[in-house]
N, C-alpha and C positions, 0 to 999 in steps of 0.2 A: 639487592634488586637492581638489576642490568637495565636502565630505563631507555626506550627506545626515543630518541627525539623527535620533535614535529616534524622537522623536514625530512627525514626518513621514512614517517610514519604518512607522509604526504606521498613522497615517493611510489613507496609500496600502493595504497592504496588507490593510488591515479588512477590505474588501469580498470580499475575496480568501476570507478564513478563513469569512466568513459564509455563500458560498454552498457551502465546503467540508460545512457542519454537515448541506445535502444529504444528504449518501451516507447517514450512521446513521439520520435519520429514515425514509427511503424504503428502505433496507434491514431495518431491524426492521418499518414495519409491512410490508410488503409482501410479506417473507420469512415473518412471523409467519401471513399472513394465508392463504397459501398449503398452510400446512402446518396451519394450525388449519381453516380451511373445507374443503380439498377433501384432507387427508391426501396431500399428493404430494410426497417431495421428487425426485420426479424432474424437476415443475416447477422444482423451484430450480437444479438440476444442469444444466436446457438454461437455464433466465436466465443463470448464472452463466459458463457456455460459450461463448454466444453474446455476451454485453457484452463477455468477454474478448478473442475472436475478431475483435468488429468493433474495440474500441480498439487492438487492436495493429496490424491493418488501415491502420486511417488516422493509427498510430503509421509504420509502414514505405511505405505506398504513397503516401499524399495530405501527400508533403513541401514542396508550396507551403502549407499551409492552416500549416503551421509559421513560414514565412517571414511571413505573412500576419499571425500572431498577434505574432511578434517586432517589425513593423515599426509596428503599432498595438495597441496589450495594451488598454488602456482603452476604444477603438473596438471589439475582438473580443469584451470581453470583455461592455461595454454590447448588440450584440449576441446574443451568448449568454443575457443573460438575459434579454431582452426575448421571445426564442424559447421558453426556457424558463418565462416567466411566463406565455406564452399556454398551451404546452404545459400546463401546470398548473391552469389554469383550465377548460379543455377537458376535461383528463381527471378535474378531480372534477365537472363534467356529467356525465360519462360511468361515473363509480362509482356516482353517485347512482341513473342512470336504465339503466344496462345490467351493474351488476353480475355479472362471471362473470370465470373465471381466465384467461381472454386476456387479458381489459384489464388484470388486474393483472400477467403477466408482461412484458406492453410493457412494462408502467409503469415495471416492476425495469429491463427494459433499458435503458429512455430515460434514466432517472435515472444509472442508472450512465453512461452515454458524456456526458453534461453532467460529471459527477462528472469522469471521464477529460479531458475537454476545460479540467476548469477547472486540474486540473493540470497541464498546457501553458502555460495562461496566467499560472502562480505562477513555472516554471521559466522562462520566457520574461522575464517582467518583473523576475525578480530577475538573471539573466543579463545585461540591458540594464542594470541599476544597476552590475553587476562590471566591465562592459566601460566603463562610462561614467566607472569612477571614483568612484562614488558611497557605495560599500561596497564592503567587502573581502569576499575569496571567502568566510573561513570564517564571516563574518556571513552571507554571504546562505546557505551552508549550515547556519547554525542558524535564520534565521529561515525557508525552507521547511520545515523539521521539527515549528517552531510551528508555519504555516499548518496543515497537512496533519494535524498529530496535534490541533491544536486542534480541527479542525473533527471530527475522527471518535470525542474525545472527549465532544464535546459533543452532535454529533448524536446518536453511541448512547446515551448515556445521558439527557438531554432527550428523544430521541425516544419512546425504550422507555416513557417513564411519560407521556408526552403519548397516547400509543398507546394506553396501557393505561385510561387514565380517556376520553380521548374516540372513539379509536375510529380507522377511516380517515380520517374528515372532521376529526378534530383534527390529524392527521398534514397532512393537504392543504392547510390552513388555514395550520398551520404553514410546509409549504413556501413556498406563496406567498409567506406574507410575509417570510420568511428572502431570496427572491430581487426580492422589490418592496425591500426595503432594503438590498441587495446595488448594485442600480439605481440607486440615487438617491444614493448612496454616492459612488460612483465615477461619475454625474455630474457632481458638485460636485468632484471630487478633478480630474478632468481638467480644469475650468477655472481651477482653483489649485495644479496640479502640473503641468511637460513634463518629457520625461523624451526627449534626444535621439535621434534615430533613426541618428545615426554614433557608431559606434564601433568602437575597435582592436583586436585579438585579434592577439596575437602568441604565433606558433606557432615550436615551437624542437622541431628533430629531434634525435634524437644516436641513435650507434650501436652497436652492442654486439658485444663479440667470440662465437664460437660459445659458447665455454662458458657465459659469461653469458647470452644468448639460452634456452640450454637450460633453465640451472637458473629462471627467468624464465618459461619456458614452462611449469615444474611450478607453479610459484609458482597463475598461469591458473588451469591445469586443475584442482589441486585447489579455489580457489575458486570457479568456474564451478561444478562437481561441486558443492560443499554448497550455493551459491544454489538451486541446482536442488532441492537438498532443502528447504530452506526451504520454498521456493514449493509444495512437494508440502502441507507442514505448514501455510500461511496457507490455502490450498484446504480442508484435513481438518477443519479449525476453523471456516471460515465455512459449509461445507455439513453437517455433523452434528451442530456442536454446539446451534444451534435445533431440531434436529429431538429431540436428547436431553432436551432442560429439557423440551420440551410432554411428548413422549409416556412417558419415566419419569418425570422429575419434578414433572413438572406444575405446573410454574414459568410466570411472566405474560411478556410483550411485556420488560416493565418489570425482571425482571430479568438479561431477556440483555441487556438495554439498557448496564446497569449492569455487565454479566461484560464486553461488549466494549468498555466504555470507559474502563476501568481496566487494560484491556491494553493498550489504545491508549497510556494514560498512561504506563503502562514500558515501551512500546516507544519513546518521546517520550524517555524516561529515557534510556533506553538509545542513544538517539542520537549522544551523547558518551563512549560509550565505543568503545575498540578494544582489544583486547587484542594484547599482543607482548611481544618478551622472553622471559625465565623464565617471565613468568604467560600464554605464550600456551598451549601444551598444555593446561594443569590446567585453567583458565578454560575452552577450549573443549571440555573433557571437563566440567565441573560445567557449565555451561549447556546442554550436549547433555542430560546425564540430566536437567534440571529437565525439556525437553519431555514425557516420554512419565508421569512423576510429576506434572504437573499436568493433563497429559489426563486420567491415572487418578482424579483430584481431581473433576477438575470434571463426570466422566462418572456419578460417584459416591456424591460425598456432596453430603449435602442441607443441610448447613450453609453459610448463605449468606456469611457473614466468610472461612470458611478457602478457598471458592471465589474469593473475592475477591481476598484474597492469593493462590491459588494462579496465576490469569489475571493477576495482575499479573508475577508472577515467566516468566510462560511469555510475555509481549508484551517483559519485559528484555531474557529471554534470544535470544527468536527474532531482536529487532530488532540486538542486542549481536552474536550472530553474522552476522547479515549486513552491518553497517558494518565488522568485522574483516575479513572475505570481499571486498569490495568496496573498501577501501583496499588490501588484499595485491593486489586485483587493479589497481589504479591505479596501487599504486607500482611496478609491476614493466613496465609497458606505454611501449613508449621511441623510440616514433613515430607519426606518425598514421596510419599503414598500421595500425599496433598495435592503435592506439583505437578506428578504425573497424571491425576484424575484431574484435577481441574485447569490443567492447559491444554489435556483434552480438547475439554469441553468448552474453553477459549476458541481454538481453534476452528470447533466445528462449528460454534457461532458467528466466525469470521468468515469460512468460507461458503457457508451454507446459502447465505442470503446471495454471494454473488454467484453461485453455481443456478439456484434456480430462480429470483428473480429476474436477471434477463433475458430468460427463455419466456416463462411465465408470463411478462408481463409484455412484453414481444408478439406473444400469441395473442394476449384479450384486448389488449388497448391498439398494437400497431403503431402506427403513425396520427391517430384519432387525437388531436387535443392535446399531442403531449404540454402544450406549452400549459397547461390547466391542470394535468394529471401531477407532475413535475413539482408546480409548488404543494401541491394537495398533496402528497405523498412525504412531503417534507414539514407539513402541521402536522399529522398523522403522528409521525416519528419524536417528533419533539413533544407532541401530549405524553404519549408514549413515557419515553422519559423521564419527564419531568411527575406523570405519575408513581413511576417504580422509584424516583427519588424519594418523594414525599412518602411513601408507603414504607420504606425502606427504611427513614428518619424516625419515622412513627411507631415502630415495630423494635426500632434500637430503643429507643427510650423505655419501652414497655421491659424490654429485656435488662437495660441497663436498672430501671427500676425492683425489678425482680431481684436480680442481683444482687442490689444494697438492702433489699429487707434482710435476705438472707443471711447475712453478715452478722 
């Protein structure tokens, strides 16, 4: 086993987190700017629906453009930004000289499906290091975690105060150059790094008698059911919570910038954890309550440290329960009929809630109360929860009990 070192594996993967820092900048301003010049977040509810909509798109339908990025990551990925650099260059022409809120809602969308594309290209190239030998799985599952929360800590919170002092053209500026150095990055990395295009995947079935199937299949269901809520909760947070700071608080760019990227940080935190055992109930009963107590926080008070802590404890807890969710669902999945049906159906629980939630609730609620709608949406979720757990607990045991008579 040819092991790739850290500093190498830093190297390569630079580029990677630098164009990640994308998404926070072009989401605060963009988001910011939408809800401070033209009052609408129903504009952010079709951006937010529609980026969803088409990334899941050509998550499920355009499965060679996968193959495609798998077999050259550093050729896809050098293309994406060179698209992306034009695209950027173009469109602050076009802020400059035709300012109005179409061109910033493209802007949100484009940014976002680059943003979505580049996370194809993290999973793909760390995938090809696992397969090749290079690293071990549960590296390359801690180092996507850095990528991804690196880039969405840094972008939101750089971005937000970039935003805030210079404006969109600091924001634009910024991009560019985040993806002109993203380029030249991974340039240079692909002529001092190959990275084979063979490799082995060995796939191992095994089968399971009825009862276990069953109890397995609750195992599923109940985690599918709370991703689903999750994903309701990441939605609730990125469409209301900008619209609260401007219009009660009246808070800057700069410090949602700083709310969402200290949530980001604990939900990066929170990436290594799983809870099981004794401490899985209690744990996912205290991280269930902390949601709708730090909505109520952050909807709320206008103290900026204890909002601080309180988004940091609610990116712990929401990302804590969904790695729990998400290993209970991996470990119980015991073929590739399995994998393939039930990441599905992960999936379309993940993207479902954000495709039509913020359209959805855009339309009926508006601007009305968000700062009331916000934490209520966030009790909601957590009852939620905490009842498919309990149900969940209760229906094992019945099975588990069945089980042993039978013996």
């Amino acid at each position: 086993m040819n092991n790739l070192s850290n500093r190498n594996l830093i190297i390569q993967i630079f580029p990677f987190a630098l164009f990640a820092c994308i998404d926070g900048f072009a989401s605060v301003s963009f988001i910011w700017l939408l809800l401070d010049k033209y009052n609408s977040l129903l504009s952010i509810g079709i951006c937010l629906s529609i980026s969803t909509i088409l990334s899941f798109l050509i998550q499920k339908k355009l499965a060679f453009i996968k193959n495609q990025i798998y077999m050259n990551v550093n050729k896809f990925f050098m293309f994406q930004s060179f698209f992306a650099l034009v695209f950027s260059i173009s469109n602050l022409f076009l802020l400059n000289n035709f300012f109005n809120r179409e061109i910033i809602m493209i802007s949100l969308i484009i940014y976002s499906l680059f943003v979505f594309m580049n996370y194809f290209v993290i999973d793909s190239f760390i995938s090809k290091l696992i397969l090749n030998k290079k690293i071990t799985s549960t590296k390359g599952s801690v180092v996507s975690q850095i990528v991804m929360q690196f880039g969405a800590i840094i972008g939101f919170s750089v971005g937000g105060k970039v935003f805030n002092l210079f404006g969109i053209k600091g924001s634009s500026f910024s991009i560019i150059f985040l993806i002109l150095m993203s380029l030249i990055i991974v340039s240079i990395n692909s002529t001092l790094f190959q990275v084979s295009n063979e490799s082995k995947l060995e796939v191992t079935n095994s089968s399971l008698n009825k009862n276990e199937s069953l109890h397995s299949s609750f195992h599923i269901w109940m985690a599918a059911f709370c991703i689903l809520m999750i994903s309701f909760q990441i939605s609730n947070f990125n469409l209301f919570l900008p619209d609260i700071f401007l219009k009660y608080k009246y808070w800057t760019a700069e410090n949602y910038g700083y709310i969402a990227g200290i949530t980001s940080l604990g939900a990066f935190i929170a990436s290594f954890v799983v809870y099981k055992g004794n401490l899985f109930l209690p744990c996912i009963l205290l991280a269930s309550c902390v949601i709708p107590i730090a909505n109520y926080i952050l909807a709320f008070s206008n103290v900026m440290i204890l909002c601080l802590v309180a988004s940091f404890f609610l990116g712990f807890s929401v990302n804590s329960l969904r790695s729990t969710f998400r290993k209970n669902m991996f470990d119980n999945l015991s073929s590739q009929n399995d994998v393939s049906k039930w990441m599905s159906i992960s999936n379309l629980f993940t993207f479902l809630p954000r495709a039509l939630f913020p359209l959805i609730a855009s339309l009926l609620i508006g601007s009305a109360m968000t700062n009331y709608v916000f934490p209520m949406i966030g009790l909601i979720i957590a009852l939620l929860i905490i009842v498919f757990t309990i149900l969940f607990i209760i229906k094992s045991n019945e099975i588990k009990k069945i089980q042993h008579e039978r013996l």
